[in-house]
Backbone as JSON Lines, residues from 0, in Angstrom:
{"i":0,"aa":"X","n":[63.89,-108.27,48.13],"ca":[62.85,-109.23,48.47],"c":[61.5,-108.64,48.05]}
{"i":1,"aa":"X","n":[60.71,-109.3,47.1],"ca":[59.38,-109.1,46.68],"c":[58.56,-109.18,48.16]}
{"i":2,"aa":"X","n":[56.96,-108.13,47.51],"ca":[56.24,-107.93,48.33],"c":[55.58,-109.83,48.96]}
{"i":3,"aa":"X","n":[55.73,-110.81,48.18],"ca":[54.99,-111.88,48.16],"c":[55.79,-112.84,49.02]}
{"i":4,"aa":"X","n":[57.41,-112.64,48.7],"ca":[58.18,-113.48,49.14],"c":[58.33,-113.14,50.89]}
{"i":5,"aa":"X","n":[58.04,-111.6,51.31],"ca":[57.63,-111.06,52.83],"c":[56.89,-111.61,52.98]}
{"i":6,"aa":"X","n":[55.71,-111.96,52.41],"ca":[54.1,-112.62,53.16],"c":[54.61,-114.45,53.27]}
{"i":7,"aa":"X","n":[55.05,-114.65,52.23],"ca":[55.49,-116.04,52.76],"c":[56.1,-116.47,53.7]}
{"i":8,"aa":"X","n":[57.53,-115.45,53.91],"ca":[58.08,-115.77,55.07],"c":[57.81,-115.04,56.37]}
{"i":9,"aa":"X","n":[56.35,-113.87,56.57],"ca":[55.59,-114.16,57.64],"c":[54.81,-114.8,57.85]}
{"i":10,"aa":"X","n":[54.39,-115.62,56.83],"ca":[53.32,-116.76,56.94],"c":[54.18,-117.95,57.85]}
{"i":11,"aa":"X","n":[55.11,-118.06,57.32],"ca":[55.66,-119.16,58.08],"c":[56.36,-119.03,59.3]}
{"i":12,"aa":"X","n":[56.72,-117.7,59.36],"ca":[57.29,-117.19,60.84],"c":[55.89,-117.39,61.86]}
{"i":13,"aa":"X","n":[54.86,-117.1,61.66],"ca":[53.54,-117.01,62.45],"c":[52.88,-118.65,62.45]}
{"i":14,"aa":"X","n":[53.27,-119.2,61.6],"ca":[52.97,-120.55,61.76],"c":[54.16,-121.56,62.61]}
{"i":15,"aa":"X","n":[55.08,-121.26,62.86],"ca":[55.95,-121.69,63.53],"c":[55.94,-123.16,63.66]}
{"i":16,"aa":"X","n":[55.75,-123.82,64.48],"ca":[56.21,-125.7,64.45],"c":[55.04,-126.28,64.16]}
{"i":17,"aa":"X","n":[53.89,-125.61,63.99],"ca":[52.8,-126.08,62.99],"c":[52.54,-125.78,61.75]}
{"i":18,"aa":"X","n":[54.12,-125.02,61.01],"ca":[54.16,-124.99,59.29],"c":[54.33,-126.96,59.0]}
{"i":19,"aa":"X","n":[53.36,-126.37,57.77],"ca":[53.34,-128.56,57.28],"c":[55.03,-128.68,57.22]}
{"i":20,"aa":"X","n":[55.5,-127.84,56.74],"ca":[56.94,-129.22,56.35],"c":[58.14,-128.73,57.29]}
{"i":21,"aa":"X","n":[57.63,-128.02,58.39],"ca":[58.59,-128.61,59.7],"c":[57.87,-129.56,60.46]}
{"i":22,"aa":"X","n":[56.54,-129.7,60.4],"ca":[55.83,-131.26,60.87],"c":[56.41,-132.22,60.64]}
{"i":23,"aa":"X","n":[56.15,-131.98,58.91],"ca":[56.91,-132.75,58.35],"c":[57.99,-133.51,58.41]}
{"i":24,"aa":"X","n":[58.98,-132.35,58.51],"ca":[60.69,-132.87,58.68],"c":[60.66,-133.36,60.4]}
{"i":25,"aa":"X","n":[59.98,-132.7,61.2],"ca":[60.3,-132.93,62.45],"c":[59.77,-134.16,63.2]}
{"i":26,"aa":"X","n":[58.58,-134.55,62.89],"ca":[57.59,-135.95,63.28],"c":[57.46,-136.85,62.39]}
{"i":27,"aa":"X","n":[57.15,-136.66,61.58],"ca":[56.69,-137.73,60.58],"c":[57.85,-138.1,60.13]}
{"i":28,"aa":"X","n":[58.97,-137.93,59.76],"ca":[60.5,-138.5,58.8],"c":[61.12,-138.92,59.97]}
{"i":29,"aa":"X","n":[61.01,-138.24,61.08],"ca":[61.71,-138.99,62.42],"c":[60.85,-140.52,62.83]}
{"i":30,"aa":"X","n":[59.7,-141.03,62.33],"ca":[59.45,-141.8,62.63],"c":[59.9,-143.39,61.67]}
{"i":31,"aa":"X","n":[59.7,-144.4,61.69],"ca":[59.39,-145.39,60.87],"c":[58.73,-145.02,59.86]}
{"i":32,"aa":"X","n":[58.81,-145.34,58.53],"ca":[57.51,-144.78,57.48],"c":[57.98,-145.3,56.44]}
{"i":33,"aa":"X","n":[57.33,-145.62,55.16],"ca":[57.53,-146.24,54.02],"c":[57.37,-145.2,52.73]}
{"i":34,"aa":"X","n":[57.88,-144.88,51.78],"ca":[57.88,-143.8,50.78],"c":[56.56,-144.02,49.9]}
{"i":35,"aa":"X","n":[55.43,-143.27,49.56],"ca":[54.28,-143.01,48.73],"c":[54.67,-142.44,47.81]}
{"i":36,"aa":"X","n":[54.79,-143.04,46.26],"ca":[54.44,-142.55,45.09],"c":[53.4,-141.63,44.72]}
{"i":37,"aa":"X","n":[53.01,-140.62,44.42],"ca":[51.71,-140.29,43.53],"c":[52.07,-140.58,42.33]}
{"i":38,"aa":"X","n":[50.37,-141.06,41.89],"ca":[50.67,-141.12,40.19],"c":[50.86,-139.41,39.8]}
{"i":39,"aa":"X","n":[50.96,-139.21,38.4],"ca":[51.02,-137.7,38.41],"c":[49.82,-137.36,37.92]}
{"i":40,"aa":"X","n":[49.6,-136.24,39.01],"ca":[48.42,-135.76,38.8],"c":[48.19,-134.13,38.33]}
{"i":41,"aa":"X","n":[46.89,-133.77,38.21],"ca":[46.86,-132.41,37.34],"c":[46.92,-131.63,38.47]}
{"i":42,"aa":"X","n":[47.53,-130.53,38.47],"ca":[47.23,-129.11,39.65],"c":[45.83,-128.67,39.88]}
{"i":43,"aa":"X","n":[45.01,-128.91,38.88],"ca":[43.82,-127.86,39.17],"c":[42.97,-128.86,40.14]}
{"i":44,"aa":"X","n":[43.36,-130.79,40.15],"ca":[42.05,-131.37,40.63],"c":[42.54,-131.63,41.99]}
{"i":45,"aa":"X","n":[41.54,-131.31,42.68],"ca":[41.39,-131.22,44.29],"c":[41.01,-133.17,44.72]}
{"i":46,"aa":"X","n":[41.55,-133.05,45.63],"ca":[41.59,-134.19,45.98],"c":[40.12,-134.64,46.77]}
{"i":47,"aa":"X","n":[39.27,-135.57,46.76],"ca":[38.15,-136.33,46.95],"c":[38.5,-137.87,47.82]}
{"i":48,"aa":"X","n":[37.65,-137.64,49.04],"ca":[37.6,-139.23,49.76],"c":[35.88,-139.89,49.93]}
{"i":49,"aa":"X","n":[36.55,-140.97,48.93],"ca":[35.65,-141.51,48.96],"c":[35.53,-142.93,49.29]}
{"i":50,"aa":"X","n":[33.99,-143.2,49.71],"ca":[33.55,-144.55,50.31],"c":[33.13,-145.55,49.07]}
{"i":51,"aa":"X","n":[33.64,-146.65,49.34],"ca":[32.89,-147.61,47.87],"c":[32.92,-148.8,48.82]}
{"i":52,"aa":"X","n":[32.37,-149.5,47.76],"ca":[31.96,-150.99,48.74],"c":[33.47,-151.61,48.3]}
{"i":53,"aa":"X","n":[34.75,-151.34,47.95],"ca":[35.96,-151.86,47.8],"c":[37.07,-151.18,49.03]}
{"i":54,"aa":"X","n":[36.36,-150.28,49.29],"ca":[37.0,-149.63,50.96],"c":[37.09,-148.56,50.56]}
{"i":55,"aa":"X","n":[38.0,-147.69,50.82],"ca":[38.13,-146.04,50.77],"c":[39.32,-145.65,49.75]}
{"i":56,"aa":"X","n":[39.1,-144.69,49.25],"ca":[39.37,-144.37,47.74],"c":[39.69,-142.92,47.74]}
{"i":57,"aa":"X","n":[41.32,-142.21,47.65],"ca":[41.31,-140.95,47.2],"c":[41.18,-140.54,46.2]}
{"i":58,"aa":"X","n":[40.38,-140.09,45.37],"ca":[39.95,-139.09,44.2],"c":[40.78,-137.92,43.7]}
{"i":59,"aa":"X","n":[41.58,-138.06,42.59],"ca":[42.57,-136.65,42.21],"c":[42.13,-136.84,41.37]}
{"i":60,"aa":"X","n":[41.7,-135.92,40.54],"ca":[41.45,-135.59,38.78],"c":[41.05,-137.21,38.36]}
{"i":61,"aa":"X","n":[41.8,-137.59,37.45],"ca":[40.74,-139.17,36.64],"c":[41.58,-140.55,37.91]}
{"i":62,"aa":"X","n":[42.46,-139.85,39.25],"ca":[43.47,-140.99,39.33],"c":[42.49,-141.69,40.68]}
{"i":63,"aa":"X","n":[42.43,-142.67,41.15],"ca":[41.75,-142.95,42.14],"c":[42.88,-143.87,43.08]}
{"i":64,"aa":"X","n":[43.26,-143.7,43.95],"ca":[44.16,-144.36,45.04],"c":[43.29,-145.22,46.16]}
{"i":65,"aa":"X","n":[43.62,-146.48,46.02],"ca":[43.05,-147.45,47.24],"c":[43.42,-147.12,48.39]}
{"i":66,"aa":"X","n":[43.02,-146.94,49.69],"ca":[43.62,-146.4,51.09],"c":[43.46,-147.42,51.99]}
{"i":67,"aa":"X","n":[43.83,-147.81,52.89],"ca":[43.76,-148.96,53.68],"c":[42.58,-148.11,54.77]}
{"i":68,"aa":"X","n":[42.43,-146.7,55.2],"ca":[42.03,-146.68,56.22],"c":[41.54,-145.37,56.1]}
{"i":69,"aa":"X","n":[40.27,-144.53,56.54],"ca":[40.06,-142.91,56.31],"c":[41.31,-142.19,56.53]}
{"i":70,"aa":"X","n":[42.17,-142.47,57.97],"ca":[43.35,-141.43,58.23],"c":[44.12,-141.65,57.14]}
{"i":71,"aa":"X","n":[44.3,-142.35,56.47],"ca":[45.87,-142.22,55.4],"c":[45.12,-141.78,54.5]}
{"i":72,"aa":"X","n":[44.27,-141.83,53.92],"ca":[43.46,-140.8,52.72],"c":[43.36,-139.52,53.32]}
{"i":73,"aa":"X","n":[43.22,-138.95,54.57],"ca":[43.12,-138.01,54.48],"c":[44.51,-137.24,55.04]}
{"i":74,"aa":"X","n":[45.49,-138.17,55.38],"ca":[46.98,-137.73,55.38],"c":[47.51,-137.92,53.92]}
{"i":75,"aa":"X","n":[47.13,-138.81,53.1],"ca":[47.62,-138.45,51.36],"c":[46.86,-137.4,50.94]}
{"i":76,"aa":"X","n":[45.59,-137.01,51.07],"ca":[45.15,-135.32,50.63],"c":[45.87,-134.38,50.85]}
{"i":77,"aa":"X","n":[46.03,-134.55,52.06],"ca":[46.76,-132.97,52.55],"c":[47.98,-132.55,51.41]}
{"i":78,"aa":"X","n":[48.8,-134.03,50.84],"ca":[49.71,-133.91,50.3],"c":[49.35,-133.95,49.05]}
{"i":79,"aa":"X","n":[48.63,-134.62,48.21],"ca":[47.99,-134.38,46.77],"c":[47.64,-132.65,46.73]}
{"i":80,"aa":"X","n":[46.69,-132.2,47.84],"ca":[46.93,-130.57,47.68],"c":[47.9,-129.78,47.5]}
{"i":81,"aa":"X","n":[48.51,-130.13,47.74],"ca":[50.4,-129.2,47.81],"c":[50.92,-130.0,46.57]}
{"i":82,"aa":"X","n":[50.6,-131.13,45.78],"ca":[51.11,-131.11,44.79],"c":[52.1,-132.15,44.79]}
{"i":83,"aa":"X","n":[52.37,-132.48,45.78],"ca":[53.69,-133.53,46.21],"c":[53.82,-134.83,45.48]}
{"i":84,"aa":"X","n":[54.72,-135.0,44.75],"ca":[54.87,-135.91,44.03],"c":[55.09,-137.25,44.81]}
{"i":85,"aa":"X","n":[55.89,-137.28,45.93],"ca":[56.37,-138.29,47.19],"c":[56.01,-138.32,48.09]}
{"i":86,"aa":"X","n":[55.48,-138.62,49.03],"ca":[55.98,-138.58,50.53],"c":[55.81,-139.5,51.47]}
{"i":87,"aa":"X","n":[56.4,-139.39,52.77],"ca":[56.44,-140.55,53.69],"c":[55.57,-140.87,54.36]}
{"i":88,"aa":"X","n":[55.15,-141.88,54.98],"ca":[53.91,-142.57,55.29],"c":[54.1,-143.52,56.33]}
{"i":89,"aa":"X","n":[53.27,-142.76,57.88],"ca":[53.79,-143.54,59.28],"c":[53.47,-144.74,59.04]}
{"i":90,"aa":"X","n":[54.49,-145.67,59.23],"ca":[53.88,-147.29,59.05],"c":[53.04,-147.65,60.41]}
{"i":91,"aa":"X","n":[53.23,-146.9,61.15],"ca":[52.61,-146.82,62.86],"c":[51.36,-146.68,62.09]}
{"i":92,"aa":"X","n":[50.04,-147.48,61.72],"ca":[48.72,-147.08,61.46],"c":[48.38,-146.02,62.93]}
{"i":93,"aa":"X","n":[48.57,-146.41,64.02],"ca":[47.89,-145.99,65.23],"c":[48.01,-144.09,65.3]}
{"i":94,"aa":"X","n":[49.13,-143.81,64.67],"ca":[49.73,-142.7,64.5],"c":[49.18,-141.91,63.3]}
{"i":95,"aa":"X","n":[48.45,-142.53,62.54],"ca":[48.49,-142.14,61.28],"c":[47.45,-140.62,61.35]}
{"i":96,"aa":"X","n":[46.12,-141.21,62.32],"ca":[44.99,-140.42,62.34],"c":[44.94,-138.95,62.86]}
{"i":97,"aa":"X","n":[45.75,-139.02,64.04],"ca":[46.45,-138.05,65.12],"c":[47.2,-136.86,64.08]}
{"i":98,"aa":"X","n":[48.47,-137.39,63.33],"ca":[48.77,-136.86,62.14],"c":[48.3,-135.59,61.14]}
{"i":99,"aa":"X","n":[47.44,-136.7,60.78],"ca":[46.23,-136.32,59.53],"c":[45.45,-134.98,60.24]}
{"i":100,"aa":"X","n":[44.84,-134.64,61.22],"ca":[44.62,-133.96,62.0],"c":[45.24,-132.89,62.16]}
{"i":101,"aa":"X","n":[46.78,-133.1,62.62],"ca":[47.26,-131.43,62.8],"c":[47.8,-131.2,60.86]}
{"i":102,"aa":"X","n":[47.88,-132.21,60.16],"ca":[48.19,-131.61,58.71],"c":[47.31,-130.98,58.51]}
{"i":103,"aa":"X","n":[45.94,-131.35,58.46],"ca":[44.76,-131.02,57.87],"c":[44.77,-129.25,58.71]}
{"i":104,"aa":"X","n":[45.15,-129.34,59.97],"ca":[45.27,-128.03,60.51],"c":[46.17,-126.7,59.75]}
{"i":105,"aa":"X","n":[47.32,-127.79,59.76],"ca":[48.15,-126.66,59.41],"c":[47.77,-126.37,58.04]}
{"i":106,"aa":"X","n":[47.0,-127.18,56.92],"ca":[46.91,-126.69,55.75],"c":[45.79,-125.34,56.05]}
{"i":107,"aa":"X","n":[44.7,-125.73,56.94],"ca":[43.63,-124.73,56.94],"c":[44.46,-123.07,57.46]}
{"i":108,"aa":"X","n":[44.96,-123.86,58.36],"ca":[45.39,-122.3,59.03],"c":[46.24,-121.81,58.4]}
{"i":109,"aa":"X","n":[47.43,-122.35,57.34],"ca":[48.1,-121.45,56.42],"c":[47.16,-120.6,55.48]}
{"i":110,"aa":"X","n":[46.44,-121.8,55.15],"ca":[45.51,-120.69,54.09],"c":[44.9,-119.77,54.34]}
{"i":111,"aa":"X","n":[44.09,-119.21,56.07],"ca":[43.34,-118.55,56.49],"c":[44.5,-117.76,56.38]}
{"i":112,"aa":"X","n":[45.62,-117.61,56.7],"ca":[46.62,-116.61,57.49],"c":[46.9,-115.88,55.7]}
{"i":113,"aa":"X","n":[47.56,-116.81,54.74],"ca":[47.21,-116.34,53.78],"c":[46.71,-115.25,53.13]}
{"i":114,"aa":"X","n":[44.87,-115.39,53.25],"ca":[44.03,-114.31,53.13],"c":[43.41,-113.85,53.78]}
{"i":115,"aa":"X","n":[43.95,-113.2,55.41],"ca":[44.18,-112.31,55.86],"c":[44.81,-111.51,55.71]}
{"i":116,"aa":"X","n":[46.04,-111.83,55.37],"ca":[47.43,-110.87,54.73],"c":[47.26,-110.12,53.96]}
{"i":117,"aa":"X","n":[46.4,-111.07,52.78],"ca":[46.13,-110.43,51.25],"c":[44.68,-109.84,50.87]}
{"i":118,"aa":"X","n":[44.18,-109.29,52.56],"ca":[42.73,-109.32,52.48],"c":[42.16,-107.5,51.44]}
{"i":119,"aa":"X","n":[43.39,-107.18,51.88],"ca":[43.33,-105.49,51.15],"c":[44.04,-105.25,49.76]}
{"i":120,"aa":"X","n":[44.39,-106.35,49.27],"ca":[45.28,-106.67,48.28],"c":[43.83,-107.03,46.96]}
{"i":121,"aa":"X","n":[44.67,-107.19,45.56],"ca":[43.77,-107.45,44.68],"c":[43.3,-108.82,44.45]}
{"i":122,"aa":"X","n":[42.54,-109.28,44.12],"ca":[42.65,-110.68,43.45],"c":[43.23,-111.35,43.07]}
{"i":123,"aa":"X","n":[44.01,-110.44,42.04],"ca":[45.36,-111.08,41.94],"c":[46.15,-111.63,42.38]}
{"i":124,"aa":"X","n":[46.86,-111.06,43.61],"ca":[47.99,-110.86,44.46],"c":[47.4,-112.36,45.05]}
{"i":125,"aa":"X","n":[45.97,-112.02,45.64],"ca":[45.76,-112.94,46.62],"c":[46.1,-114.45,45.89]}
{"i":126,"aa":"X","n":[45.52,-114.76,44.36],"ca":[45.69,-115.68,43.78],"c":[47.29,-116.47,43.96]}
{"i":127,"aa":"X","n":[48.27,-115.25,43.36],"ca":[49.03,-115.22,43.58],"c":[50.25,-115.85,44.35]}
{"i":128,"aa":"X","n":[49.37,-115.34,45.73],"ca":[49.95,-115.46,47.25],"c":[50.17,-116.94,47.29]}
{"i":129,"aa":"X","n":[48.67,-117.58,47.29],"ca":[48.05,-118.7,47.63],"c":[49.27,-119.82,46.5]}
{"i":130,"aa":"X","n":[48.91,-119.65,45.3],"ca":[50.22,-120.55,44.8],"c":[51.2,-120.38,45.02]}
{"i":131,"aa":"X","n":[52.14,-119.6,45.52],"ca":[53.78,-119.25,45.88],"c":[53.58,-120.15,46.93]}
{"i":132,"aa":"X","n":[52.2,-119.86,47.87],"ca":[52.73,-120.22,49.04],"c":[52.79,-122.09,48.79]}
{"i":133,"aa":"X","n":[51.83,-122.53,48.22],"ca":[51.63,-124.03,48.13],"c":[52.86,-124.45,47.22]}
{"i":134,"aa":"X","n":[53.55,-123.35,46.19],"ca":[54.8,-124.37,45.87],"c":[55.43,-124.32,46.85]}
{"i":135,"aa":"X","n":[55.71,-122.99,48.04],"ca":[57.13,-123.47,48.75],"c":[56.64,-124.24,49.87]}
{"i":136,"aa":"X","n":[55.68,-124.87,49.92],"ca":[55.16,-125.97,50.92],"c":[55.71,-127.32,50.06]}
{"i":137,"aa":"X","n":[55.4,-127.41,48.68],"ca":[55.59,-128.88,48.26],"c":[56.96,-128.49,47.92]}
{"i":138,"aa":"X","n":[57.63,-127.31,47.32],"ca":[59.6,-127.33,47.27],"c":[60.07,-128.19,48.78]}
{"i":139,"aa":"X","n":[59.36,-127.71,50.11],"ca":[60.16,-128.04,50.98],"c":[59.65,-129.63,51.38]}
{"i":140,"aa":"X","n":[58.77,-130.05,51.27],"ca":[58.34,-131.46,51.09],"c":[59.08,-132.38,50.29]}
{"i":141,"aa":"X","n":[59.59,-131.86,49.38],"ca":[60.28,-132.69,48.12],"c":[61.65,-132.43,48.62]}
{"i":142,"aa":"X","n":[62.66,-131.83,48.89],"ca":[63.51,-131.36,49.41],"c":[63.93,-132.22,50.86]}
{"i":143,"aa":"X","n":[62.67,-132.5,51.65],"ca":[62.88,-133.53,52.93],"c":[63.26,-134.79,52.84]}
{"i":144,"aa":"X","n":[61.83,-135.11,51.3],"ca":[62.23,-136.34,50.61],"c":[60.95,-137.65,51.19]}
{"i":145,"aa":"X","n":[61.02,-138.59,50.84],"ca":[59.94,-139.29,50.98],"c":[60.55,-140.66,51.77]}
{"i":146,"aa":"X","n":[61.6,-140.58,51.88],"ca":[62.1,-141.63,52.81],"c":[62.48,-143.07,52.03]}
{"i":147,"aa":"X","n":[62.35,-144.23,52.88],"ca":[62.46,-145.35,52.53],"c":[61.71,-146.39,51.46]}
{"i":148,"aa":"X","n":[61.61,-146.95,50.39],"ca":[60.49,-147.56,50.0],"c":[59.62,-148.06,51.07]}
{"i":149,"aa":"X","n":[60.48,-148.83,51.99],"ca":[60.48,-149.95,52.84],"c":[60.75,-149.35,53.89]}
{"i":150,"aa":"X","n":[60.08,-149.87,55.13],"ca":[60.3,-149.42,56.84],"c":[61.53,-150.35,57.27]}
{"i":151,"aa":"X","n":[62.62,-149.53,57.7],"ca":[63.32,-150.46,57.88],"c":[63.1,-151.41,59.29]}
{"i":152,"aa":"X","n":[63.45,-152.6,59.01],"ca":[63.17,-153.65,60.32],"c":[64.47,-154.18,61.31]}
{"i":153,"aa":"X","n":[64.12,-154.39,62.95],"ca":[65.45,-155.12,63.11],"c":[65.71,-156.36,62.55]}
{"i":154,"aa":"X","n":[66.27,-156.65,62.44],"ca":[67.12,-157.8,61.85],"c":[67.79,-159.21,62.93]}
{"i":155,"aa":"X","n":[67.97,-158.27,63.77],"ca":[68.51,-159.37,64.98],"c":[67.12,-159.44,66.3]}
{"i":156,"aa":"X","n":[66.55,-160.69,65.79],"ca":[65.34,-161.29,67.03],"c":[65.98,-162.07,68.39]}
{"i":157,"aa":"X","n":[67.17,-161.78,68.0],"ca":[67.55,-162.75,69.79],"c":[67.22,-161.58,70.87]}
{"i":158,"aa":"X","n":[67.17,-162.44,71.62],"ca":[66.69,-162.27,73.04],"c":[67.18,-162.62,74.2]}
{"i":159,"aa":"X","n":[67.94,-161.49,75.29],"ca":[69.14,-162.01,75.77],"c":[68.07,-161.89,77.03]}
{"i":160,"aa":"X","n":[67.53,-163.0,77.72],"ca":[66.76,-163.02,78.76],"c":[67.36,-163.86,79.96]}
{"i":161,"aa":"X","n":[68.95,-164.13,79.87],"ca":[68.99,-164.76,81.28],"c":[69.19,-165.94,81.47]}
{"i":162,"aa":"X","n":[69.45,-166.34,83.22],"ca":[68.93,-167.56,83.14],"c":[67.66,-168.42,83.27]}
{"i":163,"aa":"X","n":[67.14,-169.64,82.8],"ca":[66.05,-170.04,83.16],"c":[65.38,-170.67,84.22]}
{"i":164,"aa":"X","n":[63.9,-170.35,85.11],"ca":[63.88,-171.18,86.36],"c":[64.51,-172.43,86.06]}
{"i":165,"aa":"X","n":[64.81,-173.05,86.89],"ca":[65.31,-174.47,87.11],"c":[66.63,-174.91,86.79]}
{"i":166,"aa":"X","n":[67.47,-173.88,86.1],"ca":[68.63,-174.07,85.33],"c":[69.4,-173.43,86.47]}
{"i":167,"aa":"X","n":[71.07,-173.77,86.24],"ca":[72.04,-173.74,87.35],"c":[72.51,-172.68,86.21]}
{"i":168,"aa":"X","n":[73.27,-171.39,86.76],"ca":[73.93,-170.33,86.12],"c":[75.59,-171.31,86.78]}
{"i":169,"aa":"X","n":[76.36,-171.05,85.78],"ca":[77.43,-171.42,85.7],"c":[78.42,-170.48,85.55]}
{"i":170,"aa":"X","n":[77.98,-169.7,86.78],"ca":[79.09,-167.95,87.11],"c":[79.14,-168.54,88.44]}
């Protein structure tokens, strides 16, 4: 086991049920959710939210994504950062923001933990570190999978409510 492949898997031992893609696998895929395409985008461009008078707009390199709402732009960043070609998307809007929040966490605090690790280390290494660690964040993202196109719905609306005032039950 390489010196890099130890820091990853104490990075993620120390991050424990707030590593992104046991969030991931554990809350967000357990819920209702519909599968997000990214167009493909370049590695080097950092993702941008922006306001226009057409509503809110994520920014990757030349690609611009329409967002229905600030939380899902800034729950599709978290994932344009890691590179993620797919992923799933709470159809629960109410849920979405709450979300976005501990992602946005867990991305910061991997990275702090990161370069702490690699704080006595060269430039290199640290460079290094930092991409190993963001592919095996988007390997295990892609690997979970992005779910359904479609949220699935019930199908059966009956409604077994009984008898009605005024009606004679015939038991």
């Amino acid at each position: 086991m390489s010196r890099t492949e130890e820091y990853l898997e104490r990075i993620e031992t120390e991050m424990g049920a707030s590593w992104l893609p046991h969030i991931y696998r554990e809350r967000i895929l357990k819920m209702r959710t519909r599968a997000y395409q990214f167009p493909a985008l370049s590695k080097q461009a950092q993702p941008q939210i922006q306001h226009t008078l057409l509503g809110i707009e994520l920014k990757v390199g030349r690609h611009r994504m329409l967002c229905p709402d600030l939380a899902t732009a800034r729950y599709l960043a978290v994932f344009a950062r890691a590179g993620s070609k797919a992923v799933a998307v709470p159809y629960d809007i109410t849920t979405v923001s709450a979300i976005a929040d501990e992602l946005e966490s867990s991305w910061h605090r991997m990275l702090l933990l990161a370069d702490e690790i690699s704080k006595d280390a060269n430039t290199a290494f640290s460079i290094r570190l930092r991409r190993q660690l963001v592919g095996k964040v988007n390997a295990e993202i892609a690997r979970a999978g992005a779910g359904r196109a479609v949220p699935e719905f019930k199908k059966s609306t009956k409604q077994n409510i009984g008898p009605q005032k005024g009606t004679r039950s015939t038991n």
